[in-house]
C-alpha positions, 0 to 999 in steps of 0.5 A: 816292638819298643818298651818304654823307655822307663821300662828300658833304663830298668832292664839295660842297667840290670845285669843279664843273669840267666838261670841255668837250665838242663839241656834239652835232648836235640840240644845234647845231641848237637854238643856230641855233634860238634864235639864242643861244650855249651849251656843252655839259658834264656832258652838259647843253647850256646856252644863255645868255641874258643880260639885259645890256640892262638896267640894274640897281640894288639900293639903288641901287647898280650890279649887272653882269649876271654878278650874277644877271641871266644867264637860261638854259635847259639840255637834258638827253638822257633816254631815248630820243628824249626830251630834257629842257629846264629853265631860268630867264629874266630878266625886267623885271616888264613883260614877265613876262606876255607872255613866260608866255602865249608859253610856254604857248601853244607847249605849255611849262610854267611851274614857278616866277615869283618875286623874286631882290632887294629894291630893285632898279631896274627890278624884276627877275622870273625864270621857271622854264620846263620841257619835254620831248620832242626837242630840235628840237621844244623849241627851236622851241616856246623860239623865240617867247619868246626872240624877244620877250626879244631886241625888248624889249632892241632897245627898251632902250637899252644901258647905257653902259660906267661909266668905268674908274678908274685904276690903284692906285685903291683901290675899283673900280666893279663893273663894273671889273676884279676888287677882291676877295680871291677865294682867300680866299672860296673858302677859307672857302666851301671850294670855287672858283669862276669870274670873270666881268668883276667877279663872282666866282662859287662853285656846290655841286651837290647830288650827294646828291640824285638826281632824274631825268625821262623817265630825265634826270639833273637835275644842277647844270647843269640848276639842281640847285645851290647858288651865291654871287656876289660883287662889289664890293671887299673892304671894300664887297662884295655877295653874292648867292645860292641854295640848294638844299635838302631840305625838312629843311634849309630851316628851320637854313639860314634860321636860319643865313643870319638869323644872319649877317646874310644877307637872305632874299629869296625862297623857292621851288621851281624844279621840280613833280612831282619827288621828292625836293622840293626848294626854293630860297631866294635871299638877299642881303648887303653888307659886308665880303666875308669876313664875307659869304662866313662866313656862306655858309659857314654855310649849306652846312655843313647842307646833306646832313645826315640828315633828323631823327628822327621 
């Protein structure tokens, strides 16, 4: 069901501010299970699981977790006694196999595998995984793979925390306090986004779009978004992002990430069986921060337009 697309230039261009909400009980039950912390907003429980046990480098320069390496899985109540999981785990090329044969087994399905970099160091996959049923049940099937992602970060090393340079120094590392001008990022991609350490990062929902399972509503919160995170320093900056688009829309946001200089690094679908299709498509850029964020811009302003005439 499609809103108007007076209605939908309101709600994209609004930064998606969810209250907080206290957790409901089945939900506190699959925190204790998975061993992992989350919140509950927009009636999504969403459970953080992210890689900062891993190192990683894109061209060799540094990237922090909050970049793009926080995987997830997020519940949604459907009707009756049903719940839906979705989510997305971060994973070095190493361990995508064996963490796929855990899902599985435990009676889970695997959506999507695919890429969110060029030249990253390690290589870096992530794993969309779905499931339904009640939320206990899912949480226990869950346990198995996020049982092997925490040994496999107790093997790793953790990074070492990068030297802080001094006050008034005029470029920051990314893992430093934050080096860009994030009002004016949010003003040209006309919506707010969050810091977290050094990352500045803009969601859009795709409020347009209505997909529901076993009567779940799959919301931003579930993955239905697009998103931009930016590091860096104004001058020197990284983007890294993921839209979400209508089969119509895929080819003018391609066009228009390309002729701005944005890399496409992958596209995909996140979820199966769903209408109405929606596919992803990850991209990349460095540069000058606002000429980054002009060409995010881009992008979004052909998102909700009316599919073309046949």
């Amino acid at each position: 069901m499609k809103a108007s697309l007076a209605a939908l230039a309101l709600v994209v261009f609004t930064p998606i501010v969810a209250a907080a909400q206290a957790v409901p009980e089945p939900y506190q039950t699959v925190l204790t299970t998975l061993g992992k912390t989350g919140d509950f907003k927009d009636n999504v429980l969403k459970v953080n699981i992210p890689r900062g046990d891993v190192a990683v480098t894109i061209a060799g320069r540094s990237a922090p977790t909050p970049f793009g390496f926080g995987g997830w899985v997020a519940f949604a109540k459907g009707d009756h006694d049903m719940d839906v999981m979705m989510g997305d785990l971060v994973l070095t090329e190493d361990e995508v196999n064996p963490v796929m044969s855990a899902i599985l087994t435990n009676g889970l399905q695997v959506t999507a595998l695919h890429n969110h970099f060029f030249w990253d160091q390690p290589r870096m996959f992530y794993m969309h995984v779905h499931g339904h049923g009640t939320a206990a049940a899912i949480a226990k099937q869950l346990k198995p793979a996020i049982d092997l992602i925490n040994g496999f970060a107790a093997k790793r090393a953790r990074p070492a925390a990068p030297a802080v340079p001094p006050l008034g120094a005029a470029e920051a590392t990314p893992y430093t306090r934050p080096a860009l001008d994030t009002a004016a990022l949010a003003k040209i991609i006309g919506t707010a986004g969050e810091q977290n350490g050094a990352v500045y990062k803009i969601t859009i929902g795709r409020p347009d779009i209505e997909i529901r399972e076993h009567g779940a509503l799959v919301n931003s919160r579930m993955g239905l978004n697009t998103w931009a995170a930016f590091t860096g320093t104004d001058t020197n900056a990284m983007v890294a992002g993921d839209v979400a688009m209508l089969e119509h829309e895929v080819m003018p946001v391609l066009a228009a990430l390309r002729a701005n200089g944005l890399d496409i690094v992958a596209i995909h679908h996140h979820m199966t069986d769903t209408r109405p299709v929606v596919i992803f498509l990850h991209y990349f850029g460095t540069g000058q921060a606002t000429q980054l964020a002009k060409g995010v811009r881009a992008a979004v302003d052909l998102l909700g337009k009316g599919a073309p005439a046949r």
